[in-house]
PyMOL Python script that loads the backbone (N, CA, C, O; Angstrom):
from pymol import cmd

cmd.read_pdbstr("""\
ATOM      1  N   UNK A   1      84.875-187.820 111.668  1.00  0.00           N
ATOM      2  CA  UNK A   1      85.608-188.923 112.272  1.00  0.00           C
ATOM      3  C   UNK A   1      86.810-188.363 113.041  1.00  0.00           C
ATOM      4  O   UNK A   1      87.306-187.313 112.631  1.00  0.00           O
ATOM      5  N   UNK A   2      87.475-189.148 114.438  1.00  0.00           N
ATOM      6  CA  UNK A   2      87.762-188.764 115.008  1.00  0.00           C
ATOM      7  C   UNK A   2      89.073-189.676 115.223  1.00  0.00           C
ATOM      8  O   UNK A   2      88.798-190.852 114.983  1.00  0.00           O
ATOM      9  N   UNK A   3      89.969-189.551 115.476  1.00  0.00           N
ATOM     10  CA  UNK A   3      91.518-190.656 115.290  1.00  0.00           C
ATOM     11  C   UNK A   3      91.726-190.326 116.626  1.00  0.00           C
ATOM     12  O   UNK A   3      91.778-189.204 117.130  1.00  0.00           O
ATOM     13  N   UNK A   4      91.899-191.980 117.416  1.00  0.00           N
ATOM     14  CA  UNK A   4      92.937-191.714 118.631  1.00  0.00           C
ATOM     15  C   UNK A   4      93.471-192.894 118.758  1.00  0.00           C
ATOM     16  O   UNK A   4      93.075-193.841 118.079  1.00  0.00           O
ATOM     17  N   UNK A   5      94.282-192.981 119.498  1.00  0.00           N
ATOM     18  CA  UNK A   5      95.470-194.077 119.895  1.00  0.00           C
ATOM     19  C   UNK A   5      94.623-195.322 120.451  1.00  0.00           C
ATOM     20  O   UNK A   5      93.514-194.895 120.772  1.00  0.00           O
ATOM     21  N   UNK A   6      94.733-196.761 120.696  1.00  0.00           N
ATOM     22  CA  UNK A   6      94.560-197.393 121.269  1.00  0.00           C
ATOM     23  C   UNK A   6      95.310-197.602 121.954  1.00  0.00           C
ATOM     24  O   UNK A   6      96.432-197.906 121.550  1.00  0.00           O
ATOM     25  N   UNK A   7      94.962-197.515 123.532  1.00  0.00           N
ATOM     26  CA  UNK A   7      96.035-197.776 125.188  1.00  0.00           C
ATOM     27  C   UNK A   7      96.735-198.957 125.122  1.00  0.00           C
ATOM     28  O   UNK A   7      97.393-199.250 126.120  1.00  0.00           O
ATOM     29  N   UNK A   8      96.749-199.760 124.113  1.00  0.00           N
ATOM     30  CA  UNK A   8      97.195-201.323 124.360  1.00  0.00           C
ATOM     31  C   UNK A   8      98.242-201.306 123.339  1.00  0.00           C
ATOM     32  O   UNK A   8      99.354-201.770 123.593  1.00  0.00           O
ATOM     33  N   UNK A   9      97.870-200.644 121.851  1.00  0.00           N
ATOM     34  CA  UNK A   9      99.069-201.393 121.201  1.00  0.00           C
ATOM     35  C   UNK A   9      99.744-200.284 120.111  1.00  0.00           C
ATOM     36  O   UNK A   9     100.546-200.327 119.179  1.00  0.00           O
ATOM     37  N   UNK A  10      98.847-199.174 120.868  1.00  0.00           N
ATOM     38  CA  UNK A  10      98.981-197.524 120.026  1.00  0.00           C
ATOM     39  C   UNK A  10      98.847-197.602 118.564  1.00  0.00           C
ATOM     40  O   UNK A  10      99.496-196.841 117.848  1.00  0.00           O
ATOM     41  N   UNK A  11      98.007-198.516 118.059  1.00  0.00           N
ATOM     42  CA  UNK A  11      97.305-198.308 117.036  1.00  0.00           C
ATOM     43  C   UNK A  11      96.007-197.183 116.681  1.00  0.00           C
ATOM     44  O   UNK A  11      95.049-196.922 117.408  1.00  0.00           O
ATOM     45  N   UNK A  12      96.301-196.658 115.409  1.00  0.00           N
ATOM     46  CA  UNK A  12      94.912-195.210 115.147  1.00  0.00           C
ATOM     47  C   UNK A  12      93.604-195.743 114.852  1.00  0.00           C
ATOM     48  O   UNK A  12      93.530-196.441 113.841  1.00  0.00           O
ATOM     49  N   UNK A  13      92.499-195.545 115.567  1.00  0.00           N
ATOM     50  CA  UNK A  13      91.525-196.125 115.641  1.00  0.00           C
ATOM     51  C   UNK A  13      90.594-194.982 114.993  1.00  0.00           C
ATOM     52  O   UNK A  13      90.639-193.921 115.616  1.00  0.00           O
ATOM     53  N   UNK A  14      89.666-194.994 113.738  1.00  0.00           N
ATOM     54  CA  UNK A  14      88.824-193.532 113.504  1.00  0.00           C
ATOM     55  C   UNK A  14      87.436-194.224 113.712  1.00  0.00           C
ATOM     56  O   UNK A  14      86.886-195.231 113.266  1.00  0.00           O
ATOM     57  N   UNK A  15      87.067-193.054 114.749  1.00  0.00           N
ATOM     58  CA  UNK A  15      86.060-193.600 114.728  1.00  0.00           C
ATOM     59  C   UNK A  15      85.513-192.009 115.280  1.00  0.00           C
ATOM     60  O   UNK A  15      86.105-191.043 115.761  1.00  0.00           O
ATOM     61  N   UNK A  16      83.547-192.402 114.812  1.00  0.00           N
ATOM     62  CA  UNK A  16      82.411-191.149 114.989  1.00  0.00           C
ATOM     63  C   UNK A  16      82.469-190.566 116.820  1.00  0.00           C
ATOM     64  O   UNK A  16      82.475-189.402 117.222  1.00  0.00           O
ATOM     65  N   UNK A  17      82.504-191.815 117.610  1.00  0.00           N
ATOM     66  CA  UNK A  17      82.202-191.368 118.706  1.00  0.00           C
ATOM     67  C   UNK A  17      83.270-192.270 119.308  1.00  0.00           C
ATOM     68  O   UNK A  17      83.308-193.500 119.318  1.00  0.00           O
ATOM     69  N   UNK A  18      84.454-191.051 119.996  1.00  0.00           N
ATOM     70  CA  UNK A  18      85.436-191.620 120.970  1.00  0.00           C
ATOM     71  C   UNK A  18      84.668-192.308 122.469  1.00  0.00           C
ATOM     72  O   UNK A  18      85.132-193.383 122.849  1.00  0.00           O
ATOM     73  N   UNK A  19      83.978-191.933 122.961  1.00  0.00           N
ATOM     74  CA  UNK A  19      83.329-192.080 124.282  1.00  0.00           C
ATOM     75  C   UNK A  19      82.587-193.393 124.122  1.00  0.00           C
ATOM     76  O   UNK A  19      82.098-193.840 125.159  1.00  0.00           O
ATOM     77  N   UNK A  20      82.421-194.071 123.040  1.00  0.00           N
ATOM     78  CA  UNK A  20      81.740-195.645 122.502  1.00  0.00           C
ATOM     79  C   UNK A  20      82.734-196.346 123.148  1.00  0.00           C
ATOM     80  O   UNK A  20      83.802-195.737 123.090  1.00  0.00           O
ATOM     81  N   UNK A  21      82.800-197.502 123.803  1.00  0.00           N
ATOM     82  CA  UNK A  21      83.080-198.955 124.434  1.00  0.00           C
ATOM     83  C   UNK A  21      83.258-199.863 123.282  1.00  0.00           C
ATOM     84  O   UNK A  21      82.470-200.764 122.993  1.00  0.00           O
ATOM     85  N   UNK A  22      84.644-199.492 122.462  1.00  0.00           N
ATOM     86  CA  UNK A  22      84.017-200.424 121.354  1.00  0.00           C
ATOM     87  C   UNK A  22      85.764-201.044 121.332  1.00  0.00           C
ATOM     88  O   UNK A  22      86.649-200.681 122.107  1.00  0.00           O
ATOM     89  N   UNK A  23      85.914-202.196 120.057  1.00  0.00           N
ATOM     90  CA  UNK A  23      87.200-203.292 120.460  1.00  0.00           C
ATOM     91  C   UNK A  23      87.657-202.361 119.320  1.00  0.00           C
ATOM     92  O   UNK A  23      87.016-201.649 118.546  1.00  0.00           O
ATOM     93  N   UNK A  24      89.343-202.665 119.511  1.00  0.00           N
ATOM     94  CA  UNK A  24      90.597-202.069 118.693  1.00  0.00           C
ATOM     95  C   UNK A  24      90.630-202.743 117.173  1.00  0.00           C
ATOM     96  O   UNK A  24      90.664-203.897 117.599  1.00  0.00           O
ATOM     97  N   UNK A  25      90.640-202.844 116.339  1.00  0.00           N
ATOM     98  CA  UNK A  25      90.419-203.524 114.842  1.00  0.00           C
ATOM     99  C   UNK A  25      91.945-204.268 114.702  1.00  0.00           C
ATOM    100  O   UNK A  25      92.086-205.274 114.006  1.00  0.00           O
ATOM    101  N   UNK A  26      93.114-203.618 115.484  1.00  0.00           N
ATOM    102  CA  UNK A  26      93.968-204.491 115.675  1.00  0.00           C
ATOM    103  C   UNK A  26      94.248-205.411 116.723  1.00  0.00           C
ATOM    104  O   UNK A  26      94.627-206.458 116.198  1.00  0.00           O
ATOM    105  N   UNK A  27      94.237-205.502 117.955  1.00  0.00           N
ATOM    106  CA  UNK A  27      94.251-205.861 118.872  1.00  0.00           C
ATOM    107  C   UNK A  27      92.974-206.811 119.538  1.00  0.00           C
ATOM    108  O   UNK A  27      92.900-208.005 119.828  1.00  0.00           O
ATOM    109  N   UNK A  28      92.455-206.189 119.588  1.00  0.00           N
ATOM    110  CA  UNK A  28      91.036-206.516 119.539  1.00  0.00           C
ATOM    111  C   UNK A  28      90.148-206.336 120.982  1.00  0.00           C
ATOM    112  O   UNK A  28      89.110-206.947 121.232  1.00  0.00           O
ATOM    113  N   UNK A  29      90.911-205.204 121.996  1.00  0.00           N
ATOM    114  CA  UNK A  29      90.853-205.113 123.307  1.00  0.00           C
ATOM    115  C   UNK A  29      89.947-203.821 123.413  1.00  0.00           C
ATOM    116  O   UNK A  29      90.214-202.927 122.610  1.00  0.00           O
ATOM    117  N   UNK A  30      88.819-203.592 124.381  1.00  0.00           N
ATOM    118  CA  UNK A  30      88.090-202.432 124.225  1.00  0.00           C
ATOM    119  C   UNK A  30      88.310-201.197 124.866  1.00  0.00           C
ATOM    120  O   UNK A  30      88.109-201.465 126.051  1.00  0.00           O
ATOM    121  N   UNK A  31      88.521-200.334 124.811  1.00  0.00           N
ATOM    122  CA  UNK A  31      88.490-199.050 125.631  1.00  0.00           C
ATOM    123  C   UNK A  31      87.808-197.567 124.760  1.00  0.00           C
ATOM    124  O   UNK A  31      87.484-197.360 123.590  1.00  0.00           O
ATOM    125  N   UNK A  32      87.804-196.615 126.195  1.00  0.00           N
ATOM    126  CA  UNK A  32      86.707-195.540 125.332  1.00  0.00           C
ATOM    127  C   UNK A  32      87.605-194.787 126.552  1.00  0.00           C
ATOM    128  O   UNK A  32      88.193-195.123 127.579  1.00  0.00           O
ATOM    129  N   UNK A  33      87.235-193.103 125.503  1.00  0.00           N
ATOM    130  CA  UNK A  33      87.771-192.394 126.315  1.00  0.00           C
ATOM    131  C   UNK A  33      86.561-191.204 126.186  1.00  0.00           C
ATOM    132  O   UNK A  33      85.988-190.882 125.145  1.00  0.00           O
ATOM    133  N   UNK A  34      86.352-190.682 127.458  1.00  0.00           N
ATOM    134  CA  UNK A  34      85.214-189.832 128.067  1.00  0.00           C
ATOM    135  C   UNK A  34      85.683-188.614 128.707  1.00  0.00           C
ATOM    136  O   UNK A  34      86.371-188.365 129.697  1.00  0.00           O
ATOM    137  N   UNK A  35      85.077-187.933 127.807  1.00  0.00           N
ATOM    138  CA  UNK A  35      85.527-186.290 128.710  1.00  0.00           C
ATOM    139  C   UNK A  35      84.504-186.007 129.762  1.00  0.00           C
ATOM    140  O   UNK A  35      83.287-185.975 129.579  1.00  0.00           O
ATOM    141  N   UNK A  36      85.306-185.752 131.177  1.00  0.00           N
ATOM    142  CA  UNK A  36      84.937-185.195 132.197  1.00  0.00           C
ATOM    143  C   UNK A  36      84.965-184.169 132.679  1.00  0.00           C
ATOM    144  O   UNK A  36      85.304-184.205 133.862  1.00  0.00           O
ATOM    145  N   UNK A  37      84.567-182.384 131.945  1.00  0.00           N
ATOM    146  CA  UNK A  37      84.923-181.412 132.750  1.00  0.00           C
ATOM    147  C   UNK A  37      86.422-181.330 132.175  1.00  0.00           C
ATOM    148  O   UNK A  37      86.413-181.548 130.964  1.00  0.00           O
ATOM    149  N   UNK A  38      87.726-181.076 132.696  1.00  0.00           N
ATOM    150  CA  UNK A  38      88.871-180.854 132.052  1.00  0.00           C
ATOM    151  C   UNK A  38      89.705-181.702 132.084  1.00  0.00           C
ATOM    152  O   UNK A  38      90.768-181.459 131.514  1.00  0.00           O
ATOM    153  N   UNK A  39      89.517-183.023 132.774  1.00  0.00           N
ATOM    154  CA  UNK A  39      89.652-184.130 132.472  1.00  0.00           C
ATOM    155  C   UNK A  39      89.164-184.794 131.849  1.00  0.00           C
ATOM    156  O   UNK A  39      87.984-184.647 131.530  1.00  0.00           O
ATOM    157  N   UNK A  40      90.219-186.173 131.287  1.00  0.00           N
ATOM    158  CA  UNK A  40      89.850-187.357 130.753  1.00  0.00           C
ATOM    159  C   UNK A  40      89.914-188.671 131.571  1.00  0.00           C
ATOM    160  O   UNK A  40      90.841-189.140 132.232  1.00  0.00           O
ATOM    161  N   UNK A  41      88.522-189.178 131.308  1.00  0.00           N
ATOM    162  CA  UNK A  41      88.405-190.492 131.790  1.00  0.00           C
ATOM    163  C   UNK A  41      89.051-191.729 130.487  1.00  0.00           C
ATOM    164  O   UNK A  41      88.567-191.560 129.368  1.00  0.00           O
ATOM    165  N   UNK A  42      89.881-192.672 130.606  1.00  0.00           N
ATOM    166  CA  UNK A  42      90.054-193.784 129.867  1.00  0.00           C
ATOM    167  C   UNK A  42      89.601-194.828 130.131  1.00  0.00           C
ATOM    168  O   UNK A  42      90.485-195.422 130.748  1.00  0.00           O
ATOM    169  N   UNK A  43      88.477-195.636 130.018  1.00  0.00           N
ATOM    170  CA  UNK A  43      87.923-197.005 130.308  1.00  0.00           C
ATOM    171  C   UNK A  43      88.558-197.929 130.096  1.00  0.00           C
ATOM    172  O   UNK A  43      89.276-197.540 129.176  1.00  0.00           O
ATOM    173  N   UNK A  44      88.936-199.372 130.393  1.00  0.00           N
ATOM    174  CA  UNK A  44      89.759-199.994 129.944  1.00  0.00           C
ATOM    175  C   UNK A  44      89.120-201.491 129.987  1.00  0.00           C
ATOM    176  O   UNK A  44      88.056-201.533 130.604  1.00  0.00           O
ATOM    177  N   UNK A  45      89.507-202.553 129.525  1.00  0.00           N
ATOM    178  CA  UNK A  45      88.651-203.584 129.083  1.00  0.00           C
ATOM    179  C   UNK A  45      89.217-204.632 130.397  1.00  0.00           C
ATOM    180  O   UNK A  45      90.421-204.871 130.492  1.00  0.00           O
ATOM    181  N   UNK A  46      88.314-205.158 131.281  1.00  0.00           N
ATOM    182  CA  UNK A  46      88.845-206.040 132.166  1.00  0.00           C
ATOM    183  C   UNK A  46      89.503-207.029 132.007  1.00  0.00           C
ATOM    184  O   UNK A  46      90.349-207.335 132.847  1.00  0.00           O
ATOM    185  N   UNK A  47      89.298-207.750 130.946  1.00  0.00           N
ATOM    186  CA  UNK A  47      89.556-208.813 129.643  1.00  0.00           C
ATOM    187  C   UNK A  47      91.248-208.784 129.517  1.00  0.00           C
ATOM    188  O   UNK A  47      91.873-209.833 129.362  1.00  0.00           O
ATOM    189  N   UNK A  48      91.799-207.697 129.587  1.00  0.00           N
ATOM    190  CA  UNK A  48      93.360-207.427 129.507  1.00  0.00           C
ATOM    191  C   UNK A  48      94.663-208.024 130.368  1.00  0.00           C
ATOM    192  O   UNK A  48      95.001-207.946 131.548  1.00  0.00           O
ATOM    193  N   UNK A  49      95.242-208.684 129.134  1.00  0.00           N
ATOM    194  CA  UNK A  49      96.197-209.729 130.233  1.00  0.00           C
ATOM    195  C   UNK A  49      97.346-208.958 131.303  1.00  0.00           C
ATOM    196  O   UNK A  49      97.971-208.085 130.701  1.00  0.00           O
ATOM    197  N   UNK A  50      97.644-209.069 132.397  1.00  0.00           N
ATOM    198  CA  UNK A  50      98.312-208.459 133.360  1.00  0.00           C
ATOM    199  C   UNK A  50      97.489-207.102 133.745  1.00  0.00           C
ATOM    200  O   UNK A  50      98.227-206.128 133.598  1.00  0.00           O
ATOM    201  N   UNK A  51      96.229-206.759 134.178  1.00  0.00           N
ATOM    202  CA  UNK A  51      95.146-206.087 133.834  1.00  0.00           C
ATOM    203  C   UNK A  51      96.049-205.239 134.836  1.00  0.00           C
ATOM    204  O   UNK A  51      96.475-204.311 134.148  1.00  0.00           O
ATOM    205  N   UNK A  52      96.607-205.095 136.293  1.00  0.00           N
ATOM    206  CA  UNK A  52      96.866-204.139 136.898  1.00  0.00           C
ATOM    207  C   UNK A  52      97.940-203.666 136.446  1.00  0.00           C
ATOM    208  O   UNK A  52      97.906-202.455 136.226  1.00  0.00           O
ATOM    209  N   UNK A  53      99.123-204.325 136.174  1.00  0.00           N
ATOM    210  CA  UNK A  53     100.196-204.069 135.772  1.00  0.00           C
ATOM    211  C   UNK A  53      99.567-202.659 134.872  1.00  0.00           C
ATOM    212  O   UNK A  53      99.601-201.490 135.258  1.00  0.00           O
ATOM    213  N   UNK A  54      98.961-203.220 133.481  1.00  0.00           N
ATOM    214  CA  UNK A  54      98.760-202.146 132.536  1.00  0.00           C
ATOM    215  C   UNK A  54      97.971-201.284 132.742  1.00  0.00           C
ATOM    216  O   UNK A  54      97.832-200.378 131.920  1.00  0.00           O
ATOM    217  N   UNK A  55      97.048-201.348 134.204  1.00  0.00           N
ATOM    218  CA  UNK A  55      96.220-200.260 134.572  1.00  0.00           C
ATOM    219  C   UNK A  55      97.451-199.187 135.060  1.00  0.00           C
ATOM    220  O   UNK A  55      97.494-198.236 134.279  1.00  0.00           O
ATOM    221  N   UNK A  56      98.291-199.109 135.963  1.00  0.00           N
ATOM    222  CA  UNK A  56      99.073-198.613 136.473  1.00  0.00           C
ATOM    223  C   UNK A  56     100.380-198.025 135.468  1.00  0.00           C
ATOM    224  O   UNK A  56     101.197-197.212 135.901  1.00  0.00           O
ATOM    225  N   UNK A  57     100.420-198.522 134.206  1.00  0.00           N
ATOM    226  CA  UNK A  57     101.176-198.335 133.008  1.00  0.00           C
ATOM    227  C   UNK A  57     100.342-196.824 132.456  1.00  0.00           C
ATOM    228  O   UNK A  57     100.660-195.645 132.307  1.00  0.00           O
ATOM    229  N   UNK A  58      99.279-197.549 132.297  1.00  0.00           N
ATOM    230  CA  UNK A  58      98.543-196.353 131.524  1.00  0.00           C
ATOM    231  C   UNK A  58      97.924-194.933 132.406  1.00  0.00           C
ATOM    232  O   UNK A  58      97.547-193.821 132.037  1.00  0.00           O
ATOM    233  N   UNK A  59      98.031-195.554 133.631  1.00  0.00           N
ATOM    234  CA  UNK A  59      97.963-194.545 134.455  1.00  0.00           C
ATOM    235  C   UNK A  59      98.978-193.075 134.402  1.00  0.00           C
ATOM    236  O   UNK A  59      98.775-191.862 134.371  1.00  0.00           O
ATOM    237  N   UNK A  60     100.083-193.933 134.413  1.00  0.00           N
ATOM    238  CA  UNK A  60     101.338-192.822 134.038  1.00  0.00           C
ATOM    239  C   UNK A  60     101.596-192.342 133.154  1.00  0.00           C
ATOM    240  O   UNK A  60     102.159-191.251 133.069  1.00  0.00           O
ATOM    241  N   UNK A  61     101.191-193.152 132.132  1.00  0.00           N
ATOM    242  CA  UNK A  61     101.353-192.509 130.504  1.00  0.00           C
ATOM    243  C   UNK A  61     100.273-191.789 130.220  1.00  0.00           C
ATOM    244  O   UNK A  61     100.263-191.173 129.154  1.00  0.00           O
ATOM    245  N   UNK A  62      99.125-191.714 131.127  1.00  0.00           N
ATOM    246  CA  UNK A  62      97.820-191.037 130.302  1.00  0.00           C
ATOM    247  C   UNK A  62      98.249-189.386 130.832  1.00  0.00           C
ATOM    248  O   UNK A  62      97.445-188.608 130.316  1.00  0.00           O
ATOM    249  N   UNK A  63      99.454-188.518 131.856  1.00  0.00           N
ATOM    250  CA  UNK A  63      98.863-187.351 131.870  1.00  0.00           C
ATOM    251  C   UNK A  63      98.327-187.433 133.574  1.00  0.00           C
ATOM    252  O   UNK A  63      98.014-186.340 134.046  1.00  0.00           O
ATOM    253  N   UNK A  64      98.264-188.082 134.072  1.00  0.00           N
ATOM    254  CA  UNK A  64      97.384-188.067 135.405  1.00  0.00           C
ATOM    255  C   UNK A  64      95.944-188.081 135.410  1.00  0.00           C
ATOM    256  O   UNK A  64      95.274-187.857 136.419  1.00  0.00           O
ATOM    257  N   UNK A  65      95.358-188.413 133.993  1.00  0.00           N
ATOM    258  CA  UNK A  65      93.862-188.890 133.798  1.00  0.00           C
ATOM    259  C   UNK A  65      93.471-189.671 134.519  1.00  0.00           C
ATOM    260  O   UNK A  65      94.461-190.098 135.113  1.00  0.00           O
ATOM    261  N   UNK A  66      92.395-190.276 134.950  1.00  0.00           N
ATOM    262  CA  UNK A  66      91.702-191.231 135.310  1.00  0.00           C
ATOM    263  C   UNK A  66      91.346-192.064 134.628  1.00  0.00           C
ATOM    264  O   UNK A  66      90.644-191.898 133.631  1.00  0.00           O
ATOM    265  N   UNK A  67      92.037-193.779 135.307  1.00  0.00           N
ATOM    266  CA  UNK A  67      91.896-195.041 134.134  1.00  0.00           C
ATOM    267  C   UNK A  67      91.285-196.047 135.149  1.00  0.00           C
ATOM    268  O   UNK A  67      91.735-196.602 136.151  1.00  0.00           O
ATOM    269  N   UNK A  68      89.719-196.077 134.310  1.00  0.00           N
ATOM    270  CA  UNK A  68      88.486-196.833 134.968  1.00  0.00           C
ATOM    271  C   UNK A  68      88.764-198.090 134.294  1.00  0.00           C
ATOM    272  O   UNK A  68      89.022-197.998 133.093  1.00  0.00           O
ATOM    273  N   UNK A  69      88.764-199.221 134.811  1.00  0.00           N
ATOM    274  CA  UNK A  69      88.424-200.620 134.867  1.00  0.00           C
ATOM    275  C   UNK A  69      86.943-201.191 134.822  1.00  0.00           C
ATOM    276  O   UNK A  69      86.303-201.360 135.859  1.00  0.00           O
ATOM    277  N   UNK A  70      86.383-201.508 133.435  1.00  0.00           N
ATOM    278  CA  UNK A  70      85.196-201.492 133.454  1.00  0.00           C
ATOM    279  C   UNK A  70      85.022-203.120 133.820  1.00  0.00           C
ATOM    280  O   UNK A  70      85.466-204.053 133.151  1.00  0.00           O
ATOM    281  N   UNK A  71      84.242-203.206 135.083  1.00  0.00           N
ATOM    282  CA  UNK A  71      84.082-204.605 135.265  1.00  0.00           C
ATOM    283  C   UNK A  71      82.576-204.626 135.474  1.00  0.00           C
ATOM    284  O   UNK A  71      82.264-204.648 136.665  1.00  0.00           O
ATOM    285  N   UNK A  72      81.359-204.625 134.436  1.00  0.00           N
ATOM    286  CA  UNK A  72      80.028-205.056 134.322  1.00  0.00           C
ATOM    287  C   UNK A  72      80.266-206.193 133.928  1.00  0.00           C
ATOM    288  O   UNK A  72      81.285-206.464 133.294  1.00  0.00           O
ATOM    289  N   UNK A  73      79.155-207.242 134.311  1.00  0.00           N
ATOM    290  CA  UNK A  73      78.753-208.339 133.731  1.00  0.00           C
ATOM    291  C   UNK A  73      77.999-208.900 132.874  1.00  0.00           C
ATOM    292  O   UNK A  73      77.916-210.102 132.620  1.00  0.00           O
ATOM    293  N   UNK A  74      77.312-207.834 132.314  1.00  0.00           N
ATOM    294  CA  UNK A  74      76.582-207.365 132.264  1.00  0.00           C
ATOM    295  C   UNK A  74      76.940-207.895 130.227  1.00  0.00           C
ATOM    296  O   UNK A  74      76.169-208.512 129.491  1.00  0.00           O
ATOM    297  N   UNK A  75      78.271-207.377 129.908  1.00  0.00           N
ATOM    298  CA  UNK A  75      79.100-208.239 128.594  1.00  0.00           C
ATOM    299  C   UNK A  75      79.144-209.429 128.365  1.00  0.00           C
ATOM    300  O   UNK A  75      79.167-209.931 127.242  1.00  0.00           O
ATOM    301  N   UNK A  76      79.170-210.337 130.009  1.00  0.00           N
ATOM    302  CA  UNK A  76      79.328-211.503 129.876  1.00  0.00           C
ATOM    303  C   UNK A  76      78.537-212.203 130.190  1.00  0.00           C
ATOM    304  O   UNK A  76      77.927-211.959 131.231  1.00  0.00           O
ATOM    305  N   UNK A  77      78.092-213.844 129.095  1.00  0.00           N
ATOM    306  CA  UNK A  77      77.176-214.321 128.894  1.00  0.00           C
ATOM    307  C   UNK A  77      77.395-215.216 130.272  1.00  0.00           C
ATOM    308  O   UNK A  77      78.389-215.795 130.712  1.00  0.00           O
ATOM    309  N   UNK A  78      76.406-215.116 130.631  1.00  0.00           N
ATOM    310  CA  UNK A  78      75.687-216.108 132.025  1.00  0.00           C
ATOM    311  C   UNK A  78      74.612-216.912 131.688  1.00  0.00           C
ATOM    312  O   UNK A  78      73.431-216.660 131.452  1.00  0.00           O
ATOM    313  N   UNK A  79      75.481-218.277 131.723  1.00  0.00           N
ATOM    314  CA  UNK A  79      74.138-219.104 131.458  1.00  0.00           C
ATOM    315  C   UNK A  79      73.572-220.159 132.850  1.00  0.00           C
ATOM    316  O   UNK A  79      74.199-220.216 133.908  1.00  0.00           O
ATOM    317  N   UNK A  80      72.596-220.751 132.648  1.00  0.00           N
ATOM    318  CA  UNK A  80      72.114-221.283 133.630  1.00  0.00           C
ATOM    319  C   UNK A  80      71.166-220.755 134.490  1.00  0.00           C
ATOM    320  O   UNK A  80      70.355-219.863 134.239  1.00  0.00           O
ATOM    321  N   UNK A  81      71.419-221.736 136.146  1.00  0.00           N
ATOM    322  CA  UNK A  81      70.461-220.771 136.840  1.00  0.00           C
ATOM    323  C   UNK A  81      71.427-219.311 137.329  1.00  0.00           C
ATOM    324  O   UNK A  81      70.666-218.508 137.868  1.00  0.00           O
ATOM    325  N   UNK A  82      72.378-218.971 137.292  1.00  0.00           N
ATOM    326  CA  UNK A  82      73.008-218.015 138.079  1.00  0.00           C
ATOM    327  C   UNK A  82      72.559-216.511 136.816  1.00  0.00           C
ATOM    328  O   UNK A  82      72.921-215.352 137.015  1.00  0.00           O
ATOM    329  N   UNK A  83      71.792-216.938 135.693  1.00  0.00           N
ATOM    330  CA  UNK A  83      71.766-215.926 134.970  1.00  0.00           C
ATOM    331  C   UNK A  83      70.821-214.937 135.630  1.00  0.00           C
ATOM    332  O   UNK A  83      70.936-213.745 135.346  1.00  0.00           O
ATOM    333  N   UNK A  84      70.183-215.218 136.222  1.00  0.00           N
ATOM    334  CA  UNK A  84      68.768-214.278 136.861  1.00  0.00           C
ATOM    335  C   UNK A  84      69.501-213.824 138.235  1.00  0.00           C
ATOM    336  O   UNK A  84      68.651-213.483 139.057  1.00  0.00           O
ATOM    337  N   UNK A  85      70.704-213.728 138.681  1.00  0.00           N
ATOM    338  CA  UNK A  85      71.141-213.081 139.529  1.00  0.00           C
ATOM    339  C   UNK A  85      71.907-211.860 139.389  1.00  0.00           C
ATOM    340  O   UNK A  85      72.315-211.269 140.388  1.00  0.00           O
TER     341      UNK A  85
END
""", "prot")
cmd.dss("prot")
cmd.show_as("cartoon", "prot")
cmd.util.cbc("prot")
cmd.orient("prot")
C-alpha cells in the first residue's frame, strides 16, 4: 500500500494503485496520479467546485507537473434519447 495526499483537502489516502481514478474517503472528490517518464501527471475530478481556480492552484503547488482535467462522459449517467450519442 501506497499513501499520498489528496489535491483537495490534503488528506492520506492508502491505497494499492495510485494511478486508479478513485474518490477521497474524506472529501469525496476523485483524482489519480500517473507517472509519465520523469514526470507526474495529476488527474483531477471535473466535478470540483471553482474547477479552474483549483486547476491553476494545484498547478503551482504540484512542482510544475501536469494537472489533467478529466472531462469523459462517459461517468455520467445519460438518460434518454441523447444516451446513444
Amino acid at each position: 500500500m501506497e499513501q499520498i495526499n489528496c489535491p483537495y483537502c490534503d488528506a492520506i489516502i492508502e491505497t494499492a494503485v495510485p494511478d486508479k481514478f478513485q474518490a477521497c474517503p474524506s472529501c469525496g472528490y476523485r483524482s489519480a496520479r500517473v507517472d509519465a517518464g520523469a514526470n507526474q501527471h495529476l488527474i483531477i475530478d471535473s466535478k470540483l467546485p471553482d474547477l479552474m481556480k483549483r486547476c491553476r492552484e494545484l498547478s503551482g503547488n504540484d512542482n510544475g507537473n501536469l494537472v489533467v482535467i478529466d472531462r469523459r462522459v462517459g461517468h455520467n449517467p445519460i438518460a434518454g434519447a441523447d444516451r446513444r450519442r
